[in-house]
N, CA, C and O atoms as a GROMACS GRO file, in nm:
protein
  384
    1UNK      N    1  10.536  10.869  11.913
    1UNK     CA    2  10.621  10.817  11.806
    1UNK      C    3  10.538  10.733  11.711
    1UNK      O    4  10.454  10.653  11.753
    2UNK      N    5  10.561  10.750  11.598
    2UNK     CA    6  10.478  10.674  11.507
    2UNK      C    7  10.511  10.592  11.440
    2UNK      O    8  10.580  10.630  11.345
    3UNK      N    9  10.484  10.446  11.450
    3UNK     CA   10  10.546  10.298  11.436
    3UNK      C   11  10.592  10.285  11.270
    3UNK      O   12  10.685  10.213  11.234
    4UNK      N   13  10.518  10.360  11.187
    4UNK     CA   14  10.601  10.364  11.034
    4UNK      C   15  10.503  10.226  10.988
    4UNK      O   16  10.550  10.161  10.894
    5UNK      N   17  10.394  10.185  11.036
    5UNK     CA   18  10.336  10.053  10.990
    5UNK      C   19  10.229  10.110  10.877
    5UNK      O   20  10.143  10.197  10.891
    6UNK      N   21  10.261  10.038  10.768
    6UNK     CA   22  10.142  10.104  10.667
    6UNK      C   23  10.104   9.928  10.646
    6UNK      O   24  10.172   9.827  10.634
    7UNK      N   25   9.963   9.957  10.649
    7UNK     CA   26   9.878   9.812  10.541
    7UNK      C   27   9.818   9.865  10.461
    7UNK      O   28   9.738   9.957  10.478
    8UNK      N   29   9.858   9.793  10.330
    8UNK     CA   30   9.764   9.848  10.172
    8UNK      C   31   9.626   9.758  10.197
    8UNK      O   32   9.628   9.640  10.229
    9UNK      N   33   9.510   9.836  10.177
    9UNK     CA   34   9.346   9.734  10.166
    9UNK      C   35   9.336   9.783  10.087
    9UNK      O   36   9.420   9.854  10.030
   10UNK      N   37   9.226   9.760  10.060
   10UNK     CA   38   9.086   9.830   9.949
   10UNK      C   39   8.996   9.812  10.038
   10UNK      O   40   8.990   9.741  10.138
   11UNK      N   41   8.890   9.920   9.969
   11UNK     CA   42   8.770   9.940  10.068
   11UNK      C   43   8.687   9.900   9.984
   11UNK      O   44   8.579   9.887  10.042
   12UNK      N   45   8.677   9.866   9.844
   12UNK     CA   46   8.597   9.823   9.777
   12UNK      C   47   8.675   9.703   9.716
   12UNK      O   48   8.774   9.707   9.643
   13UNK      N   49   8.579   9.554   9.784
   13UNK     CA   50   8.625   9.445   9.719
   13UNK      C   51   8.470   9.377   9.684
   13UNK      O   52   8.372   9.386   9.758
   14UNK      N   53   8.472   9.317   9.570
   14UNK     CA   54   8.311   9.209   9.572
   14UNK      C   55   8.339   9.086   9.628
   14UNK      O   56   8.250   9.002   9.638
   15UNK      N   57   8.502   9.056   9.685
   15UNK     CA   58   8.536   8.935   9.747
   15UNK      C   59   8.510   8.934   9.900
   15UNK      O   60   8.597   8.973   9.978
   16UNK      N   61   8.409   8.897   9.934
   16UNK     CA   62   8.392   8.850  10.115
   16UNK      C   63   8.520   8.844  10.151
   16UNK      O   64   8.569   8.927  10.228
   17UNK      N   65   8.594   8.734  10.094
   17UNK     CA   66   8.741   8.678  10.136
   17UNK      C   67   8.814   8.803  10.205
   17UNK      O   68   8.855   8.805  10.321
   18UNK      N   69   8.824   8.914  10.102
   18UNK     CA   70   8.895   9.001  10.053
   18UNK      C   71   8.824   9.104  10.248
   18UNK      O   72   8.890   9.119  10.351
   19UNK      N   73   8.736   9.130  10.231
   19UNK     CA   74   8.652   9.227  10.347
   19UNK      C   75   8.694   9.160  10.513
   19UNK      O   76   8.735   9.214  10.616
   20UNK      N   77   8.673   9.064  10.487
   20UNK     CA   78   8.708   8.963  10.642
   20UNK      C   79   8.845   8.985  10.654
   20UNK      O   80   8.890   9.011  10.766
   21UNK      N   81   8.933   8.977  10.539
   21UNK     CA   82   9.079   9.021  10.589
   21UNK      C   83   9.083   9.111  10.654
   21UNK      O   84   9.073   9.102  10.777
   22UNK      N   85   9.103   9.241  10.580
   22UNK     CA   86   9.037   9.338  10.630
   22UNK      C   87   8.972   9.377  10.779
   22UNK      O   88   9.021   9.456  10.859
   23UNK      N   89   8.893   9.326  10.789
   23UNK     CA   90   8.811   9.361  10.917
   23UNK      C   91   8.902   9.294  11.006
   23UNK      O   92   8.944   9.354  11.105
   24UNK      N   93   8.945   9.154  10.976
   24UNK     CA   94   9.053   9.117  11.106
   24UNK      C   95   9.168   9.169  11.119
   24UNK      O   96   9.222   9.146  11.227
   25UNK      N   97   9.233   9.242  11.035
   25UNK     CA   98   9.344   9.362  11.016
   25UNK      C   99   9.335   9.440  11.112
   25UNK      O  100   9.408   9.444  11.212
   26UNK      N  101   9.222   9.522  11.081
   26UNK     CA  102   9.184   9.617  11.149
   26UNK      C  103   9.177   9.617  11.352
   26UNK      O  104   9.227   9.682  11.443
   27UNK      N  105   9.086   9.503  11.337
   27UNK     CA  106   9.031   9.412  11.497
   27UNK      C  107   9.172   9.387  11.566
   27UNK      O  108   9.214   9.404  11.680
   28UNK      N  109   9.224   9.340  11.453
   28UNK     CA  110   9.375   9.268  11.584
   28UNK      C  111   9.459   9.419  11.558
   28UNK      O  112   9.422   9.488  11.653
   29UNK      N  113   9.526   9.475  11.499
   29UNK     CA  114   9.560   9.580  11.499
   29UNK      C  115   9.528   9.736  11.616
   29UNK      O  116   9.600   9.798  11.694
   30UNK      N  117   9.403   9.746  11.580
   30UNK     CA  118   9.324   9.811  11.689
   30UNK      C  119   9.317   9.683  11.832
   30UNK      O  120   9.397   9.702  11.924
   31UNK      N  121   9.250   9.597  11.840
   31UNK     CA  122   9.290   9.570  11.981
   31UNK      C  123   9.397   9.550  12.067
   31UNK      O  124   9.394   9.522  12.187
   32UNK      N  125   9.509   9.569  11.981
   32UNK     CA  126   9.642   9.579  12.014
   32UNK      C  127   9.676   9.689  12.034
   32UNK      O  128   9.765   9.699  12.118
   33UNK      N  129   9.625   9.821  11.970
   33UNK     CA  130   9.640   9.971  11.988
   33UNK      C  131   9.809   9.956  11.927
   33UNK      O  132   9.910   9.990  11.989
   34UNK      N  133   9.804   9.901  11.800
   34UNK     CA  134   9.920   9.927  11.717
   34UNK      C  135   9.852  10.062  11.637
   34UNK      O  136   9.736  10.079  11.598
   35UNK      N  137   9.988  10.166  11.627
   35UNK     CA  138   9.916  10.268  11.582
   35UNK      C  139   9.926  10.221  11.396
   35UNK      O  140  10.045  10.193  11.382
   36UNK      N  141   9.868  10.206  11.284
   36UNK     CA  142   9.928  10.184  11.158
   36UNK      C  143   9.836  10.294  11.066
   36UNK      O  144   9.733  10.354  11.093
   37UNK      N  145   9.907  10.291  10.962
   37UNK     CA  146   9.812  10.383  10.840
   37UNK      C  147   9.756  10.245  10.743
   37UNK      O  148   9.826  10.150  10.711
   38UNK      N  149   9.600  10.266  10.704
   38UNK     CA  150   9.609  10.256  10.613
   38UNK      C  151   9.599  10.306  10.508
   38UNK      O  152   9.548  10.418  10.498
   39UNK      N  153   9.654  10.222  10.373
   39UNK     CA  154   9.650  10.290  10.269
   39UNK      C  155   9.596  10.201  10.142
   39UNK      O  156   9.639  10.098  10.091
   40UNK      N  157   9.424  10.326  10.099
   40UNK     CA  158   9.340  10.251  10.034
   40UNK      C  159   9.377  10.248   9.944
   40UNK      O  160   9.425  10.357   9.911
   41UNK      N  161   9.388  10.104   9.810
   41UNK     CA  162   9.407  10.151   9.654
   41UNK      C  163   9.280  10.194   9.593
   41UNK      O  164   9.286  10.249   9.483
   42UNK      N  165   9.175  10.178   9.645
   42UNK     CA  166   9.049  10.183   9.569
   42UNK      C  167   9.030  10.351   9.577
   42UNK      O  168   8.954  10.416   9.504
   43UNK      N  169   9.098  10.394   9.660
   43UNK     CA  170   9.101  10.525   9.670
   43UNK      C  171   9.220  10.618   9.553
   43UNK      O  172   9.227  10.740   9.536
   44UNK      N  173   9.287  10.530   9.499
   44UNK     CA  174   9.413  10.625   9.422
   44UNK      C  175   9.491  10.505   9.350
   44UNK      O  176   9.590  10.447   9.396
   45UNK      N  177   9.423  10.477   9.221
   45UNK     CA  178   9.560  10.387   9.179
   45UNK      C  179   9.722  10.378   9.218
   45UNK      O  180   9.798  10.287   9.250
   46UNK      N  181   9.731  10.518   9.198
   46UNK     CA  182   9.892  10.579   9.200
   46UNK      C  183   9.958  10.471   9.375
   46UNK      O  184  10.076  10.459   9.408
   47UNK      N  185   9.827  10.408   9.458
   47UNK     CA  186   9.879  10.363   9.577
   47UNK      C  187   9.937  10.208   9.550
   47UNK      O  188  10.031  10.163   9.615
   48UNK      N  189   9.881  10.147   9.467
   48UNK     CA  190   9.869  10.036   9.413
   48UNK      C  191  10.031   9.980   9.391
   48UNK      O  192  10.113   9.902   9.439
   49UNK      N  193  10.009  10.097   9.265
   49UNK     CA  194  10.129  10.090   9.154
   49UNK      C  195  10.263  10.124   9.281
   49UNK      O  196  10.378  10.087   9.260
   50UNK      N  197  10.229  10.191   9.396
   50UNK     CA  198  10.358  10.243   9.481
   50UNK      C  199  10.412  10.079   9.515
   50UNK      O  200  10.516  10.016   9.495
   51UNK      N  201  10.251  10.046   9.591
   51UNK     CA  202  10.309   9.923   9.666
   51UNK      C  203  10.350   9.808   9.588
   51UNK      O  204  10.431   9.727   9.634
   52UNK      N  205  10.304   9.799   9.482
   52UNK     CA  206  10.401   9.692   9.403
   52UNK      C  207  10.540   9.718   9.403
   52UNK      O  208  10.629   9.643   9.442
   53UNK      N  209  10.552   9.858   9.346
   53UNK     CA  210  10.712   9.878   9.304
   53UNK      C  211  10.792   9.790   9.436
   53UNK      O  212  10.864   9.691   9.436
   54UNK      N  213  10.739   9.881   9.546
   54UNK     CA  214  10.786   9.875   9.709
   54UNK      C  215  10.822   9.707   9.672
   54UNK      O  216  10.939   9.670   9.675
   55UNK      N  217  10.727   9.626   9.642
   55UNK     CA  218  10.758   9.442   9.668
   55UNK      C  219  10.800   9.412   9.551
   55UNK      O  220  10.810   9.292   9.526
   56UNK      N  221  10.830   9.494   9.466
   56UNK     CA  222  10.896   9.454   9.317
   56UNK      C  223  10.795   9.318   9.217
   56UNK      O  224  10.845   9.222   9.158
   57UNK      N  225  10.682   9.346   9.225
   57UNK     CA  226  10.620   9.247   9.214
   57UNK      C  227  10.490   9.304   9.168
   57UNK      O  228  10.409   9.330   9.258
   58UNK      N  229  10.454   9.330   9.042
   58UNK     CA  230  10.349   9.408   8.996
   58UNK      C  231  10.232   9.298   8.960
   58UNK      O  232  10.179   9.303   8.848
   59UNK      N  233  10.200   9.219   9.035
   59UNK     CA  234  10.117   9.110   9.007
   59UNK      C  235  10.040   9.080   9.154
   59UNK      O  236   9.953   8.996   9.178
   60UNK      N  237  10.111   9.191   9.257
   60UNK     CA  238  10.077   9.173   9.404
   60UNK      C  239   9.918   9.221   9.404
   60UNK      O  240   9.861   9.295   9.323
   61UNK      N  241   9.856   9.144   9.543
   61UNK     CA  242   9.764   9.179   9.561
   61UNK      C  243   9.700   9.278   9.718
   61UNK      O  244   9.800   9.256   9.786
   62UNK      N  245   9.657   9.320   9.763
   62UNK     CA  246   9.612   9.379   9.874
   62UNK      C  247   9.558   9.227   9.928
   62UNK      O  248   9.542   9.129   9.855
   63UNK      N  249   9.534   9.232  10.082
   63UNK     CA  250   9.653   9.333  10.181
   63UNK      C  251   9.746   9.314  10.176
   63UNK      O  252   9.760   9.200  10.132
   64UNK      N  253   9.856   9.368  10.201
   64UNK     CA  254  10.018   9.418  10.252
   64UNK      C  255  10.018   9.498  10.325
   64UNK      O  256   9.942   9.593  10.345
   65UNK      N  257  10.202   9.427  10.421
   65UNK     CA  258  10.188   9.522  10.518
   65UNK      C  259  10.355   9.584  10.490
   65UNK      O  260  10.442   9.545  10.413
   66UNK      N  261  10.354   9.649  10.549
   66UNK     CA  262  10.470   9.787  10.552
   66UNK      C  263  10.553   9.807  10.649
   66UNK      O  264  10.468   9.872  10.711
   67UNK      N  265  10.663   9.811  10.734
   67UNK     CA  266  10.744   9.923  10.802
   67UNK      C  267  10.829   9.996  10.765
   67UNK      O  268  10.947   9.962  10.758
   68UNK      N  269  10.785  10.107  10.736
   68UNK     CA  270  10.800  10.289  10.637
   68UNK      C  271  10.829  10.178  10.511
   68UNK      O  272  10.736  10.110  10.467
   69UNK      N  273  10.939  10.168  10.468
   69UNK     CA  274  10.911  10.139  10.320
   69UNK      C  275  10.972   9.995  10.336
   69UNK      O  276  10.975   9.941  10.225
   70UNK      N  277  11.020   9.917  10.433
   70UNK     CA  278  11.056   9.776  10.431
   70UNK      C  279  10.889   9.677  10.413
   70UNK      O  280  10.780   9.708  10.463
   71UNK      N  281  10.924   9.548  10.318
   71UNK     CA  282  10.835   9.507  10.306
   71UNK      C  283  10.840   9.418  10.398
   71UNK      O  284  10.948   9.378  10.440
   72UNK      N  285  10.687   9.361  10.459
   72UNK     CA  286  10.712   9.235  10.583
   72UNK      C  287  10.582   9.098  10.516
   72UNK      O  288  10.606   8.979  10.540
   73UNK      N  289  10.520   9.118  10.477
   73UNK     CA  290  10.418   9.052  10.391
   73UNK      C  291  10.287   9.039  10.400
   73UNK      O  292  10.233   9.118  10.476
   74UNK      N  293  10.210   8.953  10.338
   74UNK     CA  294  10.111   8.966  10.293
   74UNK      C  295  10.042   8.928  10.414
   74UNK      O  296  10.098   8.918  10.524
   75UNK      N  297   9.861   8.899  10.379
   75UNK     CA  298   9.789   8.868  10.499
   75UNK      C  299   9.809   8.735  10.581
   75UNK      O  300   9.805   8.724  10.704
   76UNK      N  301   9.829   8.646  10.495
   76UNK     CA  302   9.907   8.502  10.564
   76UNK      C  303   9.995   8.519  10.645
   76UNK      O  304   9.975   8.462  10.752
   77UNK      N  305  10.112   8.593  10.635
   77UNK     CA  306  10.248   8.584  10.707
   77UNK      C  307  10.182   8.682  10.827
   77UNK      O  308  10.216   8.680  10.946
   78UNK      N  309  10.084   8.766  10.768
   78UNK     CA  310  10.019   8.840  10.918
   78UNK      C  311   9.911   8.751  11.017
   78UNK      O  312   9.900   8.775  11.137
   79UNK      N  313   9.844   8.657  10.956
   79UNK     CA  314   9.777   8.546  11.030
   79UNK      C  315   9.875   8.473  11.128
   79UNK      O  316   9.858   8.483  11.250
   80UNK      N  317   9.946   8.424  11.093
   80UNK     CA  318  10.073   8.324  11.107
   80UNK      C  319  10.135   8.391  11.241
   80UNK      O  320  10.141   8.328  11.346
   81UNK      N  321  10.177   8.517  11.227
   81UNK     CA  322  10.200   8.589  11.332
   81UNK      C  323  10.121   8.574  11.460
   81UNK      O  324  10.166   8.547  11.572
   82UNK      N  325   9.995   8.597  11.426
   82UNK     CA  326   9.913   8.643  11.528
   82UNK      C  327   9.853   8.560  11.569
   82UNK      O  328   9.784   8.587  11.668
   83UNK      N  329   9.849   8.390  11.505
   83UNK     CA  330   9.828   8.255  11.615
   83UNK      C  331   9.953   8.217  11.694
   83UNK      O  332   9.950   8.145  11.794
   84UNK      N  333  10.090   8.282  11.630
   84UNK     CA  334  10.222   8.253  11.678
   84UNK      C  335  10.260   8.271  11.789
   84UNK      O  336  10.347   8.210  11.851
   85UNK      N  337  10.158   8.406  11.838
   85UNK     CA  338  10.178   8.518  11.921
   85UNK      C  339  10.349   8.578  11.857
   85UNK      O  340  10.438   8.601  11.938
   86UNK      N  341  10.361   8.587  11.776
   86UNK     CA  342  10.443   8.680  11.708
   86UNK      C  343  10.435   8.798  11.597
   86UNK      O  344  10.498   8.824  11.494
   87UNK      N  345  10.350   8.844  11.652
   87UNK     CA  346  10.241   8.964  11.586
   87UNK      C  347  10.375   9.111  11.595
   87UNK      O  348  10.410   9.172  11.494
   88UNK      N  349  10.420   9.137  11.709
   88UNK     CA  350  10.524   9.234  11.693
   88UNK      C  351  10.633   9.220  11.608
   88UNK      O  352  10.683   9.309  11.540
   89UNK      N  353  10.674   9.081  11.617
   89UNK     CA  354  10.818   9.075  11.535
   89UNK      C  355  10.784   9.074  11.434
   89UNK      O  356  10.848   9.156  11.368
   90UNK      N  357  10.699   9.014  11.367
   90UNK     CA  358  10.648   9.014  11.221
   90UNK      C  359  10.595   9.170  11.190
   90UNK      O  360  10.561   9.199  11.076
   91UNK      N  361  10.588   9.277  11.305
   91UNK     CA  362  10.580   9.394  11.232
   91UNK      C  363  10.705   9.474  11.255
   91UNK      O  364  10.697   9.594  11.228
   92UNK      N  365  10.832   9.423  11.305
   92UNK     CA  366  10.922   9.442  11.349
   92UNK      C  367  10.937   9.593  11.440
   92UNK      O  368  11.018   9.685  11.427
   93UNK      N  369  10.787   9.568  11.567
   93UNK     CA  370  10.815   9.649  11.634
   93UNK      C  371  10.820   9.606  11.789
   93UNK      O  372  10.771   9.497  11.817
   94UNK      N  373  10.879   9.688  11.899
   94UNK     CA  374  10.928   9.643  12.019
   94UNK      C  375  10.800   9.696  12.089
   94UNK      O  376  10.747   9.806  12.073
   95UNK      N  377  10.752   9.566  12.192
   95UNK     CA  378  10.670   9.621  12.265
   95UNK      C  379  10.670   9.686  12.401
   95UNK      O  380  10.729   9.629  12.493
   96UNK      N  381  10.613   9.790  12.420
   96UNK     CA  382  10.622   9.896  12.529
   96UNK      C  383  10.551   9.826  12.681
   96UNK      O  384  10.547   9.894  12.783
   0.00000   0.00000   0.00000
């Protein structure tokens, strides 16, 4: 079954800031064996422009996160989670 978790990155940032997100996205995500997509903008504007519409907020920035098309938020509210140990509910999925 496939959890419906999308996170928007870019794979091309000149911001460190921006890459370390990223990589800890990835790290806690994968060491959790959450299955998620991502989805690059640097790869397709047209992804960008989706995920704004999605947060109604065309001023948004990468990362964001996704379940199928509900928005849950940005990389903070995903930090926040994951010192909380509330990393599932904040992706609003049940753990097995």
């Amino acid at each position: 079954m496939s959890s419906g978790i999308k996170v928007y990155i870019t794979s091309i940032s000149g911001s460190r800031e921006v890459k370390k997100k990223v990589q800890k996205i990835q790290d806690t995500l994968g060491g959790c064996k959450i299955d998620y997509e991502e989805v690059d903008v640097a790869q397709d504007s047209k992804h960008l422009e989706e995920m704004r519409a999605k947060m109604n907020d065309h001023k948004a920035s990468v990362p964001q996160f996704f379940n199928d098309d509900g928005y849950l938020g940005d990389y903070d509210a995903f930090y926040n989670a994951v010192e909380d140990s509330n990393l599932w509910e904040f992706l609003k999925l049940s753990k097995e």
